[in-house]
BAVO-17427 format. One record per residue: residue number from 1; residue in three letters; y, x, z of N, C-alpha, C, O in turn. Coordinates in steps of 0.001 Angstrom, whole numbers. Each point is the difference from the previous one (the first is absolute). Layout:
BAVO-17427
+-----+------+---------+---------+---------+---------+---------+---------+---------+---------+---------+---------+---------+---------+
! seq ! type !    n_yy !    n_xx !    n_zz !   ca_yy !   ca_xx !   ca_zz !    c_yy !    c_xx !    c_zz !    o_yy !    o_xx !    o_zz !
+-----+------+---------+---------+---------+---------+---------+---------+---------+---------+---------+---------+---------+---------+
! NUM !  Ala !       Y !       X !       Z !       Y !       X !       Z !       Y !       X !       Z !       Y !       X !       Z !
...
+-----+------+---------+---------+---------+---------+---------+---------+---------+---------+---------+---------+---------+---------+
END
This chain:
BAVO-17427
+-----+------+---------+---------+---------+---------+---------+---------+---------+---------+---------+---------+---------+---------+
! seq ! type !    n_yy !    n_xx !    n_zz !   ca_yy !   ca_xx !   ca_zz !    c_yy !    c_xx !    c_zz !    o_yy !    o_xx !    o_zz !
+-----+------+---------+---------+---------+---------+---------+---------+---------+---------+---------+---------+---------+---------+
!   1 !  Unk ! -167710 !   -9655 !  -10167 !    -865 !    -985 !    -617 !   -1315 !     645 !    -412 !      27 !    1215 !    -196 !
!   2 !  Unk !   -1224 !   -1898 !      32 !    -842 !     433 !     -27 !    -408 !    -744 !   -1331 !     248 !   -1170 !    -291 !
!   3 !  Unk !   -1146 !    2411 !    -688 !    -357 !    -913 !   -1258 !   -1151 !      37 !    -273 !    -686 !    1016 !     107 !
!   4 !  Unk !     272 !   -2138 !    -512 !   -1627 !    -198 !     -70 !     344 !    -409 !   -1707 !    1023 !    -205 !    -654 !
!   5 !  Unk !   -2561 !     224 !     369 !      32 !      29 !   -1674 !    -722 !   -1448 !    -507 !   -1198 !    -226 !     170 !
!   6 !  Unk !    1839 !    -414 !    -614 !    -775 !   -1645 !    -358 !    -991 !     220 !   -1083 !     384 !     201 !   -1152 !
!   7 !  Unk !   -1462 !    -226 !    1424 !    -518 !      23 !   -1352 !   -1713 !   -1413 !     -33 !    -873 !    -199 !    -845 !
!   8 !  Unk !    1122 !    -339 !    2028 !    -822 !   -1194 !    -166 !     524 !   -1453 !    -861 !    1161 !    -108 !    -396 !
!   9 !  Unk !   -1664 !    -408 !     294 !    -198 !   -1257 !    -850 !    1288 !   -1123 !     371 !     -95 !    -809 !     922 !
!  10 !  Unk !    1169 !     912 !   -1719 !    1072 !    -940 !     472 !    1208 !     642 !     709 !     934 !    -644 !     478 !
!  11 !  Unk !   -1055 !    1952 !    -463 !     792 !     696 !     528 !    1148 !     669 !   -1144 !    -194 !    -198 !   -1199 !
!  12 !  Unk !    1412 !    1010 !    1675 !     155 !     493 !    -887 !    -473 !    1333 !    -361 !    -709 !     734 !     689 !
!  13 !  Unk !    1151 !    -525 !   -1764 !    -625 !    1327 !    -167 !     854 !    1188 !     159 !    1191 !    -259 !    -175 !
!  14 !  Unk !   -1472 !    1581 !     478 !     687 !    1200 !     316 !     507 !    -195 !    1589 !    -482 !   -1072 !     366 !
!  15 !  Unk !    1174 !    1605 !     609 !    -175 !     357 !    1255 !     715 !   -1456 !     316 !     833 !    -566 !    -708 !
!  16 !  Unk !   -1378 !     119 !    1949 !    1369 !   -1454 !    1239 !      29 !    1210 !     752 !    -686 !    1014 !     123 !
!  17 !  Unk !    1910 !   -1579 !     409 !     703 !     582 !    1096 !      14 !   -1077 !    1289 !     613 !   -1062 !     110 !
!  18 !  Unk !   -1691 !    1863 !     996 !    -203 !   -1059 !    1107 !     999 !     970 !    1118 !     215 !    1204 !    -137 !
!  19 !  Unk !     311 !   -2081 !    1252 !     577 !     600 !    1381 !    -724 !     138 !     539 !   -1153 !    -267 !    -339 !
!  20 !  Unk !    1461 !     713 !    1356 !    -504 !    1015 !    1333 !    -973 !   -1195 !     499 !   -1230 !      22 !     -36 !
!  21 !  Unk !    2124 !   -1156 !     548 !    -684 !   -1223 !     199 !   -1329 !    -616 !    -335 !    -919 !    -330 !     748 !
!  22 !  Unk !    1042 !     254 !   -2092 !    -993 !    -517 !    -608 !   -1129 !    1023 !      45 !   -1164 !    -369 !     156 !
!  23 !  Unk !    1487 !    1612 !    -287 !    -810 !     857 !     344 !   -1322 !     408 !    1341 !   -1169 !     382 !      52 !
!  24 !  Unk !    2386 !    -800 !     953 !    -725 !    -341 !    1304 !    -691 !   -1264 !    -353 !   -1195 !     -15 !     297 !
!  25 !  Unk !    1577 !    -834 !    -750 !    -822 !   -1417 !      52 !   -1471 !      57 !    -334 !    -925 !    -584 !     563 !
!  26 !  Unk !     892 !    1576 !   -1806 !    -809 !      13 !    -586 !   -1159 !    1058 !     300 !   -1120 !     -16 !    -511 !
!  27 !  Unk !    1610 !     942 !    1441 !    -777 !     870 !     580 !    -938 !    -599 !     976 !   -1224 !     114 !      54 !
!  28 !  Unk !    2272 !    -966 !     928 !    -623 !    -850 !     920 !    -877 !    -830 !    -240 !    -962 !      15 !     768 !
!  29 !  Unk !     961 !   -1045 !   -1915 !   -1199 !    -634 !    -503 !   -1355 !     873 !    -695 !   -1176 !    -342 !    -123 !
!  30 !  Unk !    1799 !    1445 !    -214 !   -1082 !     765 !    -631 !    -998 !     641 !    1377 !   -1161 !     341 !    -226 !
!  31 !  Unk !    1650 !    -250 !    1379 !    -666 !     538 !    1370 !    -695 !   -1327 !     519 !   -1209 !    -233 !     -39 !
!  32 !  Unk !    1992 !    -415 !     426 !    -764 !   -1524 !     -56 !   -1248 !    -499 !   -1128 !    -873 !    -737 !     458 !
!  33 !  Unk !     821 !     999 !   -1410 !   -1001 !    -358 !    -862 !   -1266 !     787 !     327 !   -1195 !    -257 !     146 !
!  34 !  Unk !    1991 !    1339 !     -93 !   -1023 !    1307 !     102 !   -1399 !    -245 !    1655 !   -1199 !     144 !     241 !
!  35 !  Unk !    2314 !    -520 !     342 !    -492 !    -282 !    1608 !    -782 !   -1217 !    -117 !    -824 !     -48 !     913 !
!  36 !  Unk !     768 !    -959 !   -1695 !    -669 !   -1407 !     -52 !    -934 !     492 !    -440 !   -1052 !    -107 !     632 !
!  37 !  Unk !    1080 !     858 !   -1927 !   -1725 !      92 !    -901 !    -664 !    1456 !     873 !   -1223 !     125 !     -52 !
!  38 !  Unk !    1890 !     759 !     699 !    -994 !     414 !     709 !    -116 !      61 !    1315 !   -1025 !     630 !     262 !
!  39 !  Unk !    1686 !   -1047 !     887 !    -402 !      39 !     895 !    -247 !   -1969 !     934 !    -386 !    -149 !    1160 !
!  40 !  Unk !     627 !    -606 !   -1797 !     860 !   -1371 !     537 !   -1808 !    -608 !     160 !    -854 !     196 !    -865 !
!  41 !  Unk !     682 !    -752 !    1848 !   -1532 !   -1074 !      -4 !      53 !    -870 !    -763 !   -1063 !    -620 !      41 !
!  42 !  Unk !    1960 !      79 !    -973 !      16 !    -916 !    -700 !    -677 !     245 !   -1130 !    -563 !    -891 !    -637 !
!  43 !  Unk !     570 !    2436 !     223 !    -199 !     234 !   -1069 !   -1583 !     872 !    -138 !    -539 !     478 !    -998 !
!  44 !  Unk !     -31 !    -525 !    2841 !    -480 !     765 !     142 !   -1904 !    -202 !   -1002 !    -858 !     833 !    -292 !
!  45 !  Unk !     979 !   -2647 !      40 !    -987 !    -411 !    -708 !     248 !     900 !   -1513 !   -1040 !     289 !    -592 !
!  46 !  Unk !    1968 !      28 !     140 !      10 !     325 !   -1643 !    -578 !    1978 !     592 !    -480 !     735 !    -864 !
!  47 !  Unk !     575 !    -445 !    1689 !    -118 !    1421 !      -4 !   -1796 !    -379 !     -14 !    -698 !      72 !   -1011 !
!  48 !  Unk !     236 !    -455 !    2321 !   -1082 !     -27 !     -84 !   -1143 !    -363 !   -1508 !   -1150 !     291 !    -330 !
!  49 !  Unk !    2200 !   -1011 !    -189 !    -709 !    -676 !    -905 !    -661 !    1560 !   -1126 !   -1038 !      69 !    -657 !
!  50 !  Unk !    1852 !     693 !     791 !     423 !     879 !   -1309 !    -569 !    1130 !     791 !    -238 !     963 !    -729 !
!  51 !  Unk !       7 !    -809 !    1712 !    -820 !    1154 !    1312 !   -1363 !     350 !    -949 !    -954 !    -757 !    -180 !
!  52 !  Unk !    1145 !    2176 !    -397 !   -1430 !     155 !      25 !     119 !    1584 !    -246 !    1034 !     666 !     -41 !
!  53 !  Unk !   -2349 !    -240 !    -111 !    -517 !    1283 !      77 !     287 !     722 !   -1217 !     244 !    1206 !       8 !
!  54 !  Unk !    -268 !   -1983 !   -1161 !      24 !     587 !   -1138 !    1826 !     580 !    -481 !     836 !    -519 !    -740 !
!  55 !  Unk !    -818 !    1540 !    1408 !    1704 !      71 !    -355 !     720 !     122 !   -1683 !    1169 !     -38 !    -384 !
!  56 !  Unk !   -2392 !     186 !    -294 !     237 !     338 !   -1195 !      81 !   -1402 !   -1206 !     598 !    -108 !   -1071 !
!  57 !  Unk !   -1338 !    -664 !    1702 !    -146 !   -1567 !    -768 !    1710 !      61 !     281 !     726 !     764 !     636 !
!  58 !  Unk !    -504 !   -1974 !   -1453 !    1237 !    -897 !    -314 !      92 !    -736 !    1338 !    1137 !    -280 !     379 !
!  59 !  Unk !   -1761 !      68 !      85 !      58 !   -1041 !    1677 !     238 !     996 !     923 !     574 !    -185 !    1073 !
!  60 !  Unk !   -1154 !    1604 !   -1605 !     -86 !    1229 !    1691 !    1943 !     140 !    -453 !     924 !     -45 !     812 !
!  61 !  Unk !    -835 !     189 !   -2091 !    1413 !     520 !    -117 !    1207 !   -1099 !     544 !    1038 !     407 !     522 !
!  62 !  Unk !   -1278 !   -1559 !    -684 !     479 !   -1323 !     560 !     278 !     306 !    1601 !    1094 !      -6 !     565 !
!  63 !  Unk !   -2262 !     249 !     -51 !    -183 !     133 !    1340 !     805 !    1456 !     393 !     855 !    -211 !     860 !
!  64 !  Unk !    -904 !    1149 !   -1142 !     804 !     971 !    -345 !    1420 !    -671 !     496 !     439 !     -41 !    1149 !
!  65 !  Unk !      43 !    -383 !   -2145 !    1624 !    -250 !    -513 !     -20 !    -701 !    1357 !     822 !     378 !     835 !
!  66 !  Unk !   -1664 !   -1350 !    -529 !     757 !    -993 !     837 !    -112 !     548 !    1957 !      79 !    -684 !    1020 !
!  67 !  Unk !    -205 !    1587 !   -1145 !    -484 !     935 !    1024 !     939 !    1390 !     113 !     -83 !    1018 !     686 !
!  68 !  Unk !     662 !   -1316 !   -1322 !     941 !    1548 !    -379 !    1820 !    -406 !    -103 !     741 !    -341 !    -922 !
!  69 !  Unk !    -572 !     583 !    2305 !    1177 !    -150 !    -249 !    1598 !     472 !    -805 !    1094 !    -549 !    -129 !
!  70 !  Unk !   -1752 !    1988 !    -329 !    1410 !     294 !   -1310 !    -611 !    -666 !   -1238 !     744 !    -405 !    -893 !
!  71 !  Unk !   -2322 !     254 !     794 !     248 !    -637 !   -1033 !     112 !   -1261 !    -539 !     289 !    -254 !   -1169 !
!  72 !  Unk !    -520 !    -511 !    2032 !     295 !   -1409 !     286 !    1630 !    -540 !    -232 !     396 !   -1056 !    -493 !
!  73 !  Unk !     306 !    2117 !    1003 !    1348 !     365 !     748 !     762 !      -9 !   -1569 !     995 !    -667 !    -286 !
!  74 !  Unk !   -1820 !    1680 !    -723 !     868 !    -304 !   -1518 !    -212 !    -774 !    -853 !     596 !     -22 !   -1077 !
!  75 !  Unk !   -1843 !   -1046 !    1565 !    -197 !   -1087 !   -1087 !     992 !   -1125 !     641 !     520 !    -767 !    -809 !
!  76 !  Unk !    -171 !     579 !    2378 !     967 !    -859 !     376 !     947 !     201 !    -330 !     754 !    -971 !     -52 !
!  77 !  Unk !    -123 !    2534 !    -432 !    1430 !     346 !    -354 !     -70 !    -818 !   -1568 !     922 !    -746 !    -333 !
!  78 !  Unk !   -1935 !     948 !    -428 !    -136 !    -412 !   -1218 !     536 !   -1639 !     -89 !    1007 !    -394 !    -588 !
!  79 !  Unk !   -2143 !    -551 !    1470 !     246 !   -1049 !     274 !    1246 !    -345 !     203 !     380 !    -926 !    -717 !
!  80 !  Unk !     340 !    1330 !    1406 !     885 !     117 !     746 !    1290 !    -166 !    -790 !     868 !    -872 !      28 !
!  81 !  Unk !   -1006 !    1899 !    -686 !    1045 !     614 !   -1304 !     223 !   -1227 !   -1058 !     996 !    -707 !    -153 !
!  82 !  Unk !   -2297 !     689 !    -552 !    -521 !    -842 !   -1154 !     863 !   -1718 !     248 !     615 !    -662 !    -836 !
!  83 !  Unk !    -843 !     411 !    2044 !     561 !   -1631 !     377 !    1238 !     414 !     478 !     530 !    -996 !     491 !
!  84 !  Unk !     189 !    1949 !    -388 !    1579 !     481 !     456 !     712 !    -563 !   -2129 !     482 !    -990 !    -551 !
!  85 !  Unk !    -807 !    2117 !     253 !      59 !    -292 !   -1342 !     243 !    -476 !    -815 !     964 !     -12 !    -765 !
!  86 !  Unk !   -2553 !    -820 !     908 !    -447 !    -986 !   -1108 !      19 !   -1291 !     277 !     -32 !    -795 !    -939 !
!  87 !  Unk !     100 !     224 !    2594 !     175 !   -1074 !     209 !     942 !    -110 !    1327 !    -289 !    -313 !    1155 !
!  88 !  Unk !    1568 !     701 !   -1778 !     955 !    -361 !    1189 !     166 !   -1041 !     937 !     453 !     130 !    1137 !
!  89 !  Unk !    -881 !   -1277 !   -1727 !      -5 !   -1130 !     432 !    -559 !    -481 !    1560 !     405 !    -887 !     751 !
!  90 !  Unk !   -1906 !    2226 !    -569 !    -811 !     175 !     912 !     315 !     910 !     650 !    -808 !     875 !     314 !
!  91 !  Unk !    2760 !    -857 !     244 !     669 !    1193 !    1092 !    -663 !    -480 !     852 !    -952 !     764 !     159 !
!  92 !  Unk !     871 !   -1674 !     569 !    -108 !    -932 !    1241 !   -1539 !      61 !     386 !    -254 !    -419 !    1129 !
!  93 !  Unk !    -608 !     789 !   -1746 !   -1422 !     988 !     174 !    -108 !     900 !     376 !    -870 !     294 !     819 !
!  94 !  Unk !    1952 !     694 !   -1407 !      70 !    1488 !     108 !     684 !    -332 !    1542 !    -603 !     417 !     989 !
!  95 !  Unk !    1979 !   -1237 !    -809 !     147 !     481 !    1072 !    -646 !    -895 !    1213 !     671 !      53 !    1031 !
!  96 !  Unk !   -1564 !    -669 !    -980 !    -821 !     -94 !     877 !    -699 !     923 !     118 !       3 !     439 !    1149 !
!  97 !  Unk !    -875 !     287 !   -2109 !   -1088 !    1218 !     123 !    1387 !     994 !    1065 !    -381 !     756 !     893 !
!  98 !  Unk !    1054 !    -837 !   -1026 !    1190 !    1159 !     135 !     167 !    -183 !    1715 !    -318 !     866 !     814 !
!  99 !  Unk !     783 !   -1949 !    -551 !      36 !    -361 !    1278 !   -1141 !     290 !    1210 !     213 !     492 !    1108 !
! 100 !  Unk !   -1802 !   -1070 !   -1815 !   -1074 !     721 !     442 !      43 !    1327 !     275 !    -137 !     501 !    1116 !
! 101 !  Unk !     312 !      20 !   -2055 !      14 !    1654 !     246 !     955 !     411 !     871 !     -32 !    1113 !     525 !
! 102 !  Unk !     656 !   -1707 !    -380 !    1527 !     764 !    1181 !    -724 !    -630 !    1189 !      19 !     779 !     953 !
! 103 !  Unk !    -607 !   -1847 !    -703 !    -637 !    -210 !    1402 !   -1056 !     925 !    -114 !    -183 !     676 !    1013 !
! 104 !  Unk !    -382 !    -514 !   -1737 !   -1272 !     915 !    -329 !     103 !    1509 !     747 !    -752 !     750 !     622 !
! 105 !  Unk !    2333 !    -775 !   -1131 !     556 !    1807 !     669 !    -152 !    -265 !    1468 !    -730 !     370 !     920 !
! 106 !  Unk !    2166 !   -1510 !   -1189 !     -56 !     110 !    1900 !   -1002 !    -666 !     760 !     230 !    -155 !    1199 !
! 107 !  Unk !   -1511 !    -352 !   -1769 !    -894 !     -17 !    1191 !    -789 !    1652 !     130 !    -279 !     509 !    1085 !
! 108 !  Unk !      71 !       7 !   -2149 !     -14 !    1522 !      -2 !     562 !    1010 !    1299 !    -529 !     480 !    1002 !
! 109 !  Unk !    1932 !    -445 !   -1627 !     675 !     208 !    1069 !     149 !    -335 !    1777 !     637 !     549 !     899 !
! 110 !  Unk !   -1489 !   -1624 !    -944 !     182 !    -585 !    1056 !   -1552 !     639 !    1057 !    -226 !     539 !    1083 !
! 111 !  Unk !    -396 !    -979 !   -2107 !   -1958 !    1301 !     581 !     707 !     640 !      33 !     597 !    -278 !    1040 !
! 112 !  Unk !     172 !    1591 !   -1769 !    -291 !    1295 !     256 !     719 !     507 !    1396 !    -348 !     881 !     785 !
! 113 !  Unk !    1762 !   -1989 !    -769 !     651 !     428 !    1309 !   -1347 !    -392 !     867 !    -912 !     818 !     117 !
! 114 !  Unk !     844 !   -2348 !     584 !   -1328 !      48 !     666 !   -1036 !    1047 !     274 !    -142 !     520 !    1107 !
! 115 !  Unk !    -370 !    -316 !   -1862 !    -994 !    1231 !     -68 !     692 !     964 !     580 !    -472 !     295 !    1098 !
! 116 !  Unk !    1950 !     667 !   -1582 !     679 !    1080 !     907 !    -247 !    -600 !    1198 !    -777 !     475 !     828 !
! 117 !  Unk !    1442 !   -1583 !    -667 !     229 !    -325 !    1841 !   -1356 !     187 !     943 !    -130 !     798 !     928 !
! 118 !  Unk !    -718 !   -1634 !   -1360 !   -1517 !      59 !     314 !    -698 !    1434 !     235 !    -599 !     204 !    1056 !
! 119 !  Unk !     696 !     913 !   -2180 !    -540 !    1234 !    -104 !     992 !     833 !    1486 !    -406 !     886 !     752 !
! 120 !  Unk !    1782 !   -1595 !    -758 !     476 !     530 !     597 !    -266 !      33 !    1672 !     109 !     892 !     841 !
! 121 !  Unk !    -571 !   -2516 !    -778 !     143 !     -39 !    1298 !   -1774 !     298 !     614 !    -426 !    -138 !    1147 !
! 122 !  Unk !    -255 !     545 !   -2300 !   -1732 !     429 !     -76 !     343 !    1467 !     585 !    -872 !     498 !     713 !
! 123 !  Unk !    2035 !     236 !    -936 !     409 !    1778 !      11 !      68 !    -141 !    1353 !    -323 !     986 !     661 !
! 124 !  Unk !     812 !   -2403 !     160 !     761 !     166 !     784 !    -740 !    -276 !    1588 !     300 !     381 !    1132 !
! 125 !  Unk !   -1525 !   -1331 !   -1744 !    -547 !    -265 !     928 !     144 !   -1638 !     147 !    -736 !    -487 !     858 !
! 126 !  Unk !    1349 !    -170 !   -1379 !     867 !   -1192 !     500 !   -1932 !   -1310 !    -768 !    -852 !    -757 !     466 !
! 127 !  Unk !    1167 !    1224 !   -1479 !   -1106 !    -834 !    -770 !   -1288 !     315 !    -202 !    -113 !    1133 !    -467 !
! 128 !  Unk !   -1321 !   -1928 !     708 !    -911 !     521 !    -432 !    -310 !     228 !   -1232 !     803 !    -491 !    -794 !
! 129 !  Unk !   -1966 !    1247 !     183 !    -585 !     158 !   -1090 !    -348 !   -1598 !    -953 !     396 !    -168 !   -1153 !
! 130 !  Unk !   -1186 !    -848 !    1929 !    -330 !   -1168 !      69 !    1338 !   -1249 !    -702 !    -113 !    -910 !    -821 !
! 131 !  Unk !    1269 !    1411 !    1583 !     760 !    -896 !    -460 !     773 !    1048 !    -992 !     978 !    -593 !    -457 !
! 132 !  Unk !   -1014 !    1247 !     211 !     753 !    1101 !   -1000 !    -579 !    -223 !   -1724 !     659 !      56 !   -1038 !
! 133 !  Unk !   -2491 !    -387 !    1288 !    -605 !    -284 !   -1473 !      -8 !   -1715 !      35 !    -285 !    -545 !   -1066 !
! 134 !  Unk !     581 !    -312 !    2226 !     292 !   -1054 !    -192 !    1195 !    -580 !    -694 !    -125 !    -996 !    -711 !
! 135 !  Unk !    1167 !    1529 !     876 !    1157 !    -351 !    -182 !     -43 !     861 !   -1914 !     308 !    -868 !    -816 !
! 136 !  Unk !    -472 !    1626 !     435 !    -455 !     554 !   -1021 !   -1039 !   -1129 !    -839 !     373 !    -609 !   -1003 !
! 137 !  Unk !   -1601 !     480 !    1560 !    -469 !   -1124 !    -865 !     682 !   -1300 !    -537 !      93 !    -343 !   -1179 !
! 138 !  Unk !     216 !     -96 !    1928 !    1133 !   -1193 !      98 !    1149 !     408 !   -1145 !     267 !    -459 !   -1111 !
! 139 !  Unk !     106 !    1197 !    1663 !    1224 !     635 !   -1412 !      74 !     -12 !   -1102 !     992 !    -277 !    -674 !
! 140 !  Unk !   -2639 !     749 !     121 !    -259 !     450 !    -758 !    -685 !    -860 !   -1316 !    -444 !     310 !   -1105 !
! 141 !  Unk !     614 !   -1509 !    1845 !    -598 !   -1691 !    -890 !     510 !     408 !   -1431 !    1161 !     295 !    -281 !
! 142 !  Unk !   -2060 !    -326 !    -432 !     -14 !     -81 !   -2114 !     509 !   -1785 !    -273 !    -420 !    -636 !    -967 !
! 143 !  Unk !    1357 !      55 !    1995 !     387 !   -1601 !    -198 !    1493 !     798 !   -1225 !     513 !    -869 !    -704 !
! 144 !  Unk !    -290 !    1417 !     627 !    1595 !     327 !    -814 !     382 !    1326 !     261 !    1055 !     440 !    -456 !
+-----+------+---------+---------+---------+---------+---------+---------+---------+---------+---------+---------+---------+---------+
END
């Protein structure tokens, strides 16, 4: 068992004891969150918005966070955590975010084999250069 420590608003206090399960669940939505606010086109208007030169203003640091994937990565664990918690009620959030993220892997998984096969058959002679960064662009869509 794995123990996390309740100490948000409505929770109890001193350590819960979550499973393995819930654990994964919650990892998975926390990668999923992480992947929406920084890499997803949906979101790609709030980055721009916050895009600027000044890294040191409150907006450069904004832009920062939302551009940075470990650190993005522990305010979703936060998020993440905080509504595990404090608002149980909202499992069925978490495990949608959760579900995302497991397609999230295996479309992952799914480029990187591609890409081996491709690089492979580039070693081999079989494929051009042309369709080798084609098939790569395509792959590589910021849609999820």
């Amino acid at each position: 068992m794995i123990i996390a420590y309740g100490i948000v608003g409505g929770a109890q206090s001193g350590p819960v004891y979550i499973n393995v399960w819930e654990a994964v669940i919650l990892s998975l939505a926390a990668f999923r969150l992480t992947r929406f606010v920084v890499y997803d086109n949906i979101t790609q208007w709030f980055r721009d918005m916050v895009n600027t030169p000044d890294e040191y203003s409150f907006v450069g640091t904004i832009n920062t966070l939302v551009n940075c994937t470990w650190c993005t990565g522990l305010w979703a664990a936060l998020v993440v955590a905080t509504v595990h918690f404090a608002w149980p009620q909202l499992w069925f959030f978490l495990f949608v975010l959760a579900l995302g993220g497991a397609a999230s892997v295996f479309q992952i998984l799914a480029n990187l084999v591609g890409w081996q096969a491709e690089l492979g058959k580039q070693r081999t002679g079989e494929a051009s250069a042309v369709n080798v960064s084609k098939n790569i662009h395509i792959s590589t869509n910021k849609c999820g």
